[in-house]
KOLLUM-805815 format. One record per residue (C-alpha): residue in one letter; x, y, z. Coordinates in nm, 4 decimals, decimal comma. Each point is the difference from the previous one (the first is absolute). Example, Ala and Ser with C-alpha at 12.3 -4.5 7.8 and 13.67 -1.06 7.14 Angstrom:
// KOLLUM-805815
a 1,2300 -0,4500 0,7800 $
s 0,1370 0,3440 -0,0660 $
END
This chain:
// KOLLUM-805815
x -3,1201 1,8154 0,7179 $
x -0,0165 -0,2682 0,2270 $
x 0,1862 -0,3276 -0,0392 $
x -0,1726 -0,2927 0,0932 $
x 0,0788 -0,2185 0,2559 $
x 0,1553 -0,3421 -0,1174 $
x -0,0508 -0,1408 0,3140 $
x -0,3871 -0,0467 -0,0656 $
x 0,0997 -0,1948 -0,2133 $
x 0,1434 -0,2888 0,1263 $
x -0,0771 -0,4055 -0,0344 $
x -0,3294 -0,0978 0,1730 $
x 0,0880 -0,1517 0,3194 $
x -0,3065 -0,1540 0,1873 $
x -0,2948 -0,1672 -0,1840 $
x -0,2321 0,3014 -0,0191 $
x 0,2347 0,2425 -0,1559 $
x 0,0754 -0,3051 -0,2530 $
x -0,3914 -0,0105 -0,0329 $
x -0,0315 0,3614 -0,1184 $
x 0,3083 -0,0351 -0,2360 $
x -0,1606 0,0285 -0,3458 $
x 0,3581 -0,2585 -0,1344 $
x -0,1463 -0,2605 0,3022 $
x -0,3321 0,0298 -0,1290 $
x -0,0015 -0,0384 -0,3110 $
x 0,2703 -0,2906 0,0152 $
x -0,2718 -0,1975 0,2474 $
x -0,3062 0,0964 -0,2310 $
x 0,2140 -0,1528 -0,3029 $
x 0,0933 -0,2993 0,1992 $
x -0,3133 -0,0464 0,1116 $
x -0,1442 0,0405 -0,3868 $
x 0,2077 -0,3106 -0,1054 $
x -0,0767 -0,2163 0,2666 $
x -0,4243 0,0788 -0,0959 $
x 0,1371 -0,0578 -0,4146 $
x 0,1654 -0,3736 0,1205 $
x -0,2907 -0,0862 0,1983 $
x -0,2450 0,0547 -0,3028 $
x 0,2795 -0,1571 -0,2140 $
x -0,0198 -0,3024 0,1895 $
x -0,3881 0,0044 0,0541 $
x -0,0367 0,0160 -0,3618 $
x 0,2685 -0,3079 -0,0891 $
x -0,1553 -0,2174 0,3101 $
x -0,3473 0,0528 -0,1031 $
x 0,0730 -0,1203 -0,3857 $
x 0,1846 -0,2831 0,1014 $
x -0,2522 -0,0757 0,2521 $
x -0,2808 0,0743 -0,2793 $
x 0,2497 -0,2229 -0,2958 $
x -0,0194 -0,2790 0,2773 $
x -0,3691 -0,0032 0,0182 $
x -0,0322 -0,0400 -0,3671 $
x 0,2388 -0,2728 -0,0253 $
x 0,1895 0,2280 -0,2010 $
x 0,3685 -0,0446 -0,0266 $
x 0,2510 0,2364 0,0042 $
x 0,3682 0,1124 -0,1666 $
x 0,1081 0,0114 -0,3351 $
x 0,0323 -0,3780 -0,0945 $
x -0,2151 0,0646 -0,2385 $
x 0,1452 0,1487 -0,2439 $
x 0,2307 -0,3157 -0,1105 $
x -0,3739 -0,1961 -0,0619 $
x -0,1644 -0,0423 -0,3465 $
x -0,1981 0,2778 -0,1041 $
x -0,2027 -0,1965 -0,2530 $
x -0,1168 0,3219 -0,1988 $
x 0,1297 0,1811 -0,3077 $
x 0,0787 0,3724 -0,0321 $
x -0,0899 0,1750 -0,3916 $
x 0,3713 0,1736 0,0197 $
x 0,2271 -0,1316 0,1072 $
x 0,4303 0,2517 -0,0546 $
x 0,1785 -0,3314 0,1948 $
x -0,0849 -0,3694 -0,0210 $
x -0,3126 -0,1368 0,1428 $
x -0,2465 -0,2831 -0,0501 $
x -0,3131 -0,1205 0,2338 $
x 0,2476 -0,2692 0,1420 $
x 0,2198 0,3177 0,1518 $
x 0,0338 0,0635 0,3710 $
x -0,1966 0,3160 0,1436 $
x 0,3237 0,1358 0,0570 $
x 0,0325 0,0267 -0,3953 $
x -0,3334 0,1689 -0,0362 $
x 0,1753 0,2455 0,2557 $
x 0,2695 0,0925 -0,2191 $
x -0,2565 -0,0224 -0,3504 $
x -0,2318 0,2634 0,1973 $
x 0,3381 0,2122 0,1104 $
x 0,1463 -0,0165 -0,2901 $
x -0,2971 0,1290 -0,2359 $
x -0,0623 0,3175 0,2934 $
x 0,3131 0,1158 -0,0372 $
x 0,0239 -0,0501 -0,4048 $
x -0,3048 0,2228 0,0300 $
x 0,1167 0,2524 0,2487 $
x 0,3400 0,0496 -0,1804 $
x -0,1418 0,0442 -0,3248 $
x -0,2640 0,2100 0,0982 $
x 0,1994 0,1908 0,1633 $
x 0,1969 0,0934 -0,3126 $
x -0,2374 0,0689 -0,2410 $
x -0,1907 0,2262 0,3123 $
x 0,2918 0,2155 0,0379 $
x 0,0796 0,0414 -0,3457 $
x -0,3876 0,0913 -0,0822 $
x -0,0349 0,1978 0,2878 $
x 0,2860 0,2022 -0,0742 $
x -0,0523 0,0708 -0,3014 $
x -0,3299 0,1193 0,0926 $
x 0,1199 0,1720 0,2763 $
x 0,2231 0,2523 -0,1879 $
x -0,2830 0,0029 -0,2486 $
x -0,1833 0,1546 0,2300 $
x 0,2041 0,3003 -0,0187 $
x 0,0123 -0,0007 -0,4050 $
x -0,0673 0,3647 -0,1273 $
x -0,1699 -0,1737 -0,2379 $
x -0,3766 0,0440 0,0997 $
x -0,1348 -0,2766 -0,1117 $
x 0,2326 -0,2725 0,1078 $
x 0,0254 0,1507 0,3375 $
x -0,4182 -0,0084 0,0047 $
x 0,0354 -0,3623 -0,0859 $
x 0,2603 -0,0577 0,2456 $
x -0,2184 0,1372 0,2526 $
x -0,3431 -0,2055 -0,1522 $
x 0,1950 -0,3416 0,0440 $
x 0,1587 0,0821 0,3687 $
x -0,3775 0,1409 0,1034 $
x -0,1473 -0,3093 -0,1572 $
x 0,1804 -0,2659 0,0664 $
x 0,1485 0,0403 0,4348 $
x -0,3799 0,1014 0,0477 $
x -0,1760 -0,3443 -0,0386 $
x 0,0720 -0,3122 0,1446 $
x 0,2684 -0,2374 -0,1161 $
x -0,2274 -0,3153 0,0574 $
x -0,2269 0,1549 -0,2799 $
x 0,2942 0,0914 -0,2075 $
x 0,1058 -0,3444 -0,0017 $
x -0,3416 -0,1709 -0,0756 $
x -0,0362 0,2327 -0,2743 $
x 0,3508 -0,0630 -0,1720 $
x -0,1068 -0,3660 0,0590 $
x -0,3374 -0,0458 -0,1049 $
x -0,0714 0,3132 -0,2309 $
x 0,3143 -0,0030 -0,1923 $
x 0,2042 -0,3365 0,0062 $
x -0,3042 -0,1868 0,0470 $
x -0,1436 0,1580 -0,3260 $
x 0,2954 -0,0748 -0,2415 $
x -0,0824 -0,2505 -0,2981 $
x -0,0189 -0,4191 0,0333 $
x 0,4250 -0,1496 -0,1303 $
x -0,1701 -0,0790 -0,2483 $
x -0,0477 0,4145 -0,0722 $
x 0,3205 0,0862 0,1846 $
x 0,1361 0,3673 -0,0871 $
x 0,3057 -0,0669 -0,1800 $
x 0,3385 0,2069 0,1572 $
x 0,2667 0,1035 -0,1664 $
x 0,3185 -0,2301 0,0566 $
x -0,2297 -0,3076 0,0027 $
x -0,2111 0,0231 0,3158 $
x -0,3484 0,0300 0,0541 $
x -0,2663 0,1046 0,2072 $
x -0,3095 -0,1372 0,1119 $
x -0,2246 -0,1037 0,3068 $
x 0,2357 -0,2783 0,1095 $
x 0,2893 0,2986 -0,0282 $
x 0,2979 0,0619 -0,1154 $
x 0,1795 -0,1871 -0,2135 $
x 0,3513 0,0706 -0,0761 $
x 0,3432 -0,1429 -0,1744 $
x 0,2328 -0,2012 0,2564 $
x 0,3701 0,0457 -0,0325 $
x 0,1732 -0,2675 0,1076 $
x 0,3698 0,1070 0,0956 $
x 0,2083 -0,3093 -0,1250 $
x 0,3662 0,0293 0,0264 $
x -0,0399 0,3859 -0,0750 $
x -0,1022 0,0755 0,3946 $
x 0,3417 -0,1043 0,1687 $
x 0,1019 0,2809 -0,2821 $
x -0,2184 0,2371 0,1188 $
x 0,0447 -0,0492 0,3595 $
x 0,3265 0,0203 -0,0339 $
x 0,0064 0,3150 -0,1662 $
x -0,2544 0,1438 0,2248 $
x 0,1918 -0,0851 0,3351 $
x 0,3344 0,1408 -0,2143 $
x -0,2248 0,3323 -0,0426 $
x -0,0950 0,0677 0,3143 $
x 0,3415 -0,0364 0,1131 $
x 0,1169 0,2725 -0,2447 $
x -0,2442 0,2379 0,0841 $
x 0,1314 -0,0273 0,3291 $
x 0,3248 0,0621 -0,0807 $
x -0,1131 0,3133 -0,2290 $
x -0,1962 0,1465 0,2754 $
x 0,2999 -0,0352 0,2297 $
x 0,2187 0,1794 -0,2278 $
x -0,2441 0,2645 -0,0480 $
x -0,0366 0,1192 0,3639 $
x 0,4069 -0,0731 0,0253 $
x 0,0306 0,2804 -0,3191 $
x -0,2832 0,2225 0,1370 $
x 0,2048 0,0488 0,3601 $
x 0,3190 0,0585 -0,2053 $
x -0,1798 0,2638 -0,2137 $
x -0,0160 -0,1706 -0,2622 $
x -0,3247 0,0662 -0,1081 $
x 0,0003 -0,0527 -0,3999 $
x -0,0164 -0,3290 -0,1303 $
x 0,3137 -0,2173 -0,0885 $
x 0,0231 -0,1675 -0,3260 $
x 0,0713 -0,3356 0,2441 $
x -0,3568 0,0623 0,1789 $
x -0,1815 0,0726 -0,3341 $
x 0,1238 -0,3045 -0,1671 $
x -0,0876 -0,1920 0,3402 $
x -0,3635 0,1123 -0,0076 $
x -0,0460 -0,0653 -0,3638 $
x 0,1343 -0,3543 0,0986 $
x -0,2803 -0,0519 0,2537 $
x -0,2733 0,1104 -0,1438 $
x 0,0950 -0,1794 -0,3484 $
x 0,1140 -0,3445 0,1502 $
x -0,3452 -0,0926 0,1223 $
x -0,1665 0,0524 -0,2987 $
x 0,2572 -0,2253 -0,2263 $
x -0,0633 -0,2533 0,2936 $
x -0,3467 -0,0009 -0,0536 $
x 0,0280 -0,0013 -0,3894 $
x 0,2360 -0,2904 0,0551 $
x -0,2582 -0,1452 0,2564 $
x -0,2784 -0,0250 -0,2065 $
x 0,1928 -0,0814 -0,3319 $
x 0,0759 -0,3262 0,1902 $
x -0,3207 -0,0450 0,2033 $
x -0,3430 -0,1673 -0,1577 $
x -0,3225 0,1298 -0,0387 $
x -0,3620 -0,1363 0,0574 $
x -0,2891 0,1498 -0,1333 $
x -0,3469 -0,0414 0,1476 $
x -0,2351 -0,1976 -0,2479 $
x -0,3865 -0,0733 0,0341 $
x -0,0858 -0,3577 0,0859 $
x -0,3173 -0,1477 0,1011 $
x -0,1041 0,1851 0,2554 $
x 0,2783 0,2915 0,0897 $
x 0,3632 0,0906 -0,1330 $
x 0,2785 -0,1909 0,0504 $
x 0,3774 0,0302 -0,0095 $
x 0,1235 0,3269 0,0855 $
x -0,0852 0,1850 0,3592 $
x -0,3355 0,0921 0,1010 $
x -0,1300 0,2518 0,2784 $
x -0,3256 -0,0500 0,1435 $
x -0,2193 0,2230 -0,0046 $
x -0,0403 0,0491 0,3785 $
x 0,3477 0,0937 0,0064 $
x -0,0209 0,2492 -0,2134 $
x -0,2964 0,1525 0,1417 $
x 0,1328 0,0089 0,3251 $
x 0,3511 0,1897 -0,1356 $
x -0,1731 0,2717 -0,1948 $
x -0,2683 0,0448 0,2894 $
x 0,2478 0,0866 0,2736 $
x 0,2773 0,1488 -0,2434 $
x -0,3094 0,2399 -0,1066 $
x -0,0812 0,0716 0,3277 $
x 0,3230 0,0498 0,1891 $
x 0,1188 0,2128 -0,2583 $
x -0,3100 0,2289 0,0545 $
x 0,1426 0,0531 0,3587 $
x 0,3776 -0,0277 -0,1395 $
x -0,0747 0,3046 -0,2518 $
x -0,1330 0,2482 0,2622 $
x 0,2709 -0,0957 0,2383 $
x 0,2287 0,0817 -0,3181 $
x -0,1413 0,3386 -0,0194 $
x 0,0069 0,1049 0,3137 $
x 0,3895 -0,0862 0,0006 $
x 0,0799 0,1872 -0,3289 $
x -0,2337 0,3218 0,1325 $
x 0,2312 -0,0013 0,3273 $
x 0,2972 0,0446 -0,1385 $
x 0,1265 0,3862 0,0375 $
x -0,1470 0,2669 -0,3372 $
x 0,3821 0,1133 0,0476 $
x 0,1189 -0,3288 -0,1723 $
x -0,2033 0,0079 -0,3223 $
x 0,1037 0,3650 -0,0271 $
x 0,3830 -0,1456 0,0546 $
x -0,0854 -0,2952 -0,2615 $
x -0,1138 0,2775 -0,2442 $
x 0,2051 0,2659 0,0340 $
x 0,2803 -0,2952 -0,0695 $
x -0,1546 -0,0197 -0,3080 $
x -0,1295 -0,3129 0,0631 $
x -0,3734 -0,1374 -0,1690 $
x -0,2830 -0,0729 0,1888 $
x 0,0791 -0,3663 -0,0770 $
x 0,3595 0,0194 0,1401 $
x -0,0603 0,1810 0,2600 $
x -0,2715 -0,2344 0,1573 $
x 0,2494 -0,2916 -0,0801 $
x 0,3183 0,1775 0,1704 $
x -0,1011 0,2246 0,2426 $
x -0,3726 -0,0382 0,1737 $
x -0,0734 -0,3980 -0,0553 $
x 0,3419 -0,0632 0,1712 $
x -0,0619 0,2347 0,3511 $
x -0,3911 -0,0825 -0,0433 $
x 0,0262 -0,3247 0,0844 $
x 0,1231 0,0666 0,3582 $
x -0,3924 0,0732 0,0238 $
x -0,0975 -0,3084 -0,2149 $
x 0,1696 -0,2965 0,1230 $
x -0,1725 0,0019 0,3808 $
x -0,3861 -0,0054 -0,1001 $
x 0,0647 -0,2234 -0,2759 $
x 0,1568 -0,2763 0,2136 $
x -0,3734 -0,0046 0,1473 $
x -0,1459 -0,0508 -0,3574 $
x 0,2182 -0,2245 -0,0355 $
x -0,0624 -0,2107 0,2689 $
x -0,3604 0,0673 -0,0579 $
x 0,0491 -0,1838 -0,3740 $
x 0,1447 -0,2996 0,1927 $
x -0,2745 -0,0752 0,2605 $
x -0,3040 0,1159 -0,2491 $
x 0,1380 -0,2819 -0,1951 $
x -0,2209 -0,2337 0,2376 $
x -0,2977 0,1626 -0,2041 $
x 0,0846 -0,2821 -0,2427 $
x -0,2161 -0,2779 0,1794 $
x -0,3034 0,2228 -0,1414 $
x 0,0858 -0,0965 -0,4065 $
x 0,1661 -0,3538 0,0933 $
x 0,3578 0,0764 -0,0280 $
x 0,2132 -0,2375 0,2130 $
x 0,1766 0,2410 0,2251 $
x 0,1274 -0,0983 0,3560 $
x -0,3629 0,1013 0,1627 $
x -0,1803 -0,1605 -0,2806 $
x 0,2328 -0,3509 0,0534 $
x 0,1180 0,0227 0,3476 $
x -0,2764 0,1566 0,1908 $
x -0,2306 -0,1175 -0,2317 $
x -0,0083 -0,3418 -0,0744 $
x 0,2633 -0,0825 0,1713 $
x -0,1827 0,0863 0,3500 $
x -0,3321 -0,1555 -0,1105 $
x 0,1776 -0,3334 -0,0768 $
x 0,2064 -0,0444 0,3446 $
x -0,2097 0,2519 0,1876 $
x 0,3627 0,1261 0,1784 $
x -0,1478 0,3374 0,0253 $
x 0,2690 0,1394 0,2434 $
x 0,3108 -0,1268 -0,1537 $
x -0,1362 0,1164 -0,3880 $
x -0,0848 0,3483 0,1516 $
x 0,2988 0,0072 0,1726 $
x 0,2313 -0,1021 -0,3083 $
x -0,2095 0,2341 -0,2489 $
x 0,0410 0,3138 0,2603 $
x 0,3640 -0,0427 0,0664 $
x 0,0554 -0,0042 -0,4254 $
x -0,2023 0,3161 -0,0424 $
x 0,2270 0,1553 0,2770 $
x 0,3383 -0,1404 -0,0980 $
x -0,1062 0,1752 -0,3614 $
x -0,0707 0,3011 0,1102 $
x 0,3054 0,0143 0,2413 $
x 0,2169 -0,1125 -0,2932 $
x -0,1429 0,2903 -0,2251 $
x 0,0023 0,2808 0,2197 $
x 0,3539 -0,1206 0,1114 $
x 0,0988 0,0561 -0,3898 $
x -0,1436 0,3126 -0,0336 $
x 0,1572 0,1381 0,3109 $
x 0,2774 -0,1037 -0,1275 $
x -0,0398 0,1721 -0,3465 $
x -0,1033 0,3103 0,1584 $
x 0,3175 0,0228 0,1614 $
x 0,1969 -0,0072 -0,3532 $
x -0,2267 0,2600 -0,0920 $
x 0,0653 0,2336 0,3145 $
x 0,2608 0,1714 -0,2362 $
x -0,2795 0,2032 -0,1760 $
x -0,0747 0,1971 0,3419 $
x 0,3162 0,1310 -0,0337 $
END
């Protein structure tokens, strides 16, 4: 066999070897790539100044400490008319990722629990599984939400009619309206507690991995007495907590309830429309994940003598979600930025506010655009950061 000769390959020495040197080349064509990507960069920022200019258009952010002079429906942090754009910022921020985060919740939890009932030897709750996934990640979500708007909230009685709830809320085409707690000096209690929980839980876990390297596998009377500590601290808190906090119930007045806390219908429409939809997507990715972990483990699980119950619990749910976690970052994100879908039933998220009427008012196109893209990316970044990150602590079920 013949060796081959090193000396062919050697460093380019004049400029036409370097030119047929496929490392040269393609360092020049990437060099040459950026330079043609700055020039366009700077085109593009010249010609809207230029065009800004024209218009007597002025530009930067100053804007955002002026008056907005307009009032928002919903409003999680303080606001009035006489805020600062800035404010309606933060009002539109705020209720986007109130909405993400809990539709995010109640997605996963729906769409896993339609997920694995997907797989249900039961016939017909599998068939309905399969009806609801078909259904619902087949048609658009703008319809979806215009229907939960206007066919179903929109349709509830007048207050006057409201549906009465157990617990003292009620339910009608102004929304919900439930009891407010009011945490008086119960809440330092409960935080307290809380923070004191966590803490132990810590310390528990630590001494379980410490007794699980030492062989120490069954459980110490120490670590049962711990765990039964922090799981039944936090519910005295909370019975202590709302012993000592007070409680306002919604009543009918002239024209809608008052007292208590309300949800507006938009809100809610939006939360069920894109927890419905997402977990549609969220329940087949959920499947997938359960069918690709190994026949050899469920025959393990049972020949354990474990039930069908246990053994999805404690052996394929935990390696399954090596499968799981990756595609459902991208629903997840998905739920964040078809939150903007709001401007279409009049909820005051950050496009409805911001790039709404926001932008119409000061007509500081660039700079909104600018601001609203750079949230929708830092929110994304920041969620698929977390689930990387959870991934990672679940690596242990490839093992």
């Amino acid at each position: 066999m013949r060796t081959p000769d090193l000396k062919r390959w050697r460093e380019p020495s004049t400029w036409k070897e370097a030119a047929y040197d496929p490392s040269v080349r393609a360092t020049v064509f990437q060099v040459l790539l950026a330079l043609a990507i700055a020039l366009l960069a700077y085109e593009i920022v010249s010609n809207t100044v230029e065009n800004l200019r024209k218009q007597n258009i002025a530009s930067g952010f100053g804007f955002l400490s002026e008056t907005a002079g307009f009032d928002i429906s919903q409003t999680p942090i303080p606001y009035t008319s006489k805020s600062t754009y800035g404010a309606a910022f933060l009002v539109g921020l705020t209720n986007t990722l109130i909405v993400a985060f809990i539709g995010i919740v109640l997605a996963t939890v729906l769409g896993f629990t339609i997920g694995i009932a997907r797989l249900s030897p039961n016939w017909l709750v599998a068939k309905l599984a399969l009806s609801y996934v078909e259904l619902v990640r087949n048609m658009p979500l703008l319809l979806q939400l215009l229907v939960w708007y206007v066919a179903v909230l929109r349709t509830l009685p007048s207050p006057q009619e409201a549906l009465a709830l157990p617990g003292g809320g009620f339910l009608d085409v102004r929304g919900l309206h439930l009891p407010r707690f009011t945490l008086d000096s119960g809440g330092a209690v409960l935080a307290a507690v809380l923070v004191l929980t966590v803490i132990g839980a810590w310390w528990l876990k630590r001494q379980a991995r410490i007794d699980r390297e030492a062989g120490r596998s069954a459980p110490t009377r120490t670590s049962r007495v711990g765990w039964a500590l922090v799981i039944a601290a936090p519910i005295v808190a909370l019975g202590i907590a709302f012993a000592a906090s007070s409680v306002t119930y919604p009543v009918l007045g002239r024209f809608n309830h008052e007292g208590g806390f309300s949800i507006e219908p938009e809100f809610l429409a939006l939360v069920i429309g894109l927890s419905t939809y997402t977990a549609a997507f969220i329940a087949e990715i959920v499947r997938a994940g359960l069918q690709g972990v190994p026949r050899g483990q469920r025959e393990a699980a049972a020949a354990l003598g474990l039930s069908r119950r246990q053994a999805l619990r404690l052996v394929i749910l935990p390696q399954s979600l090596r499968i799981i976690i990756p595609p459902l970052t991208n629903q997840y994100l998905n739920l964040t930025k078809n939150s903007s879908l709001a401007v279409a039933i009049g909820y005051p998220d950050l496009v409805s506010v911001f790039s709404g009427t926001v932008l119409n008012q000061t007509g500081q196109a660039v700079e909104v655009i600018l601001i609203t893209m750079a949230v929708y990316l830092a929110i994304s970044l920041a969620t698929a950061a977390f689930m990387n990150w959870f991934n990672m602590r679940t690596s242990w079920a490839e093992r």
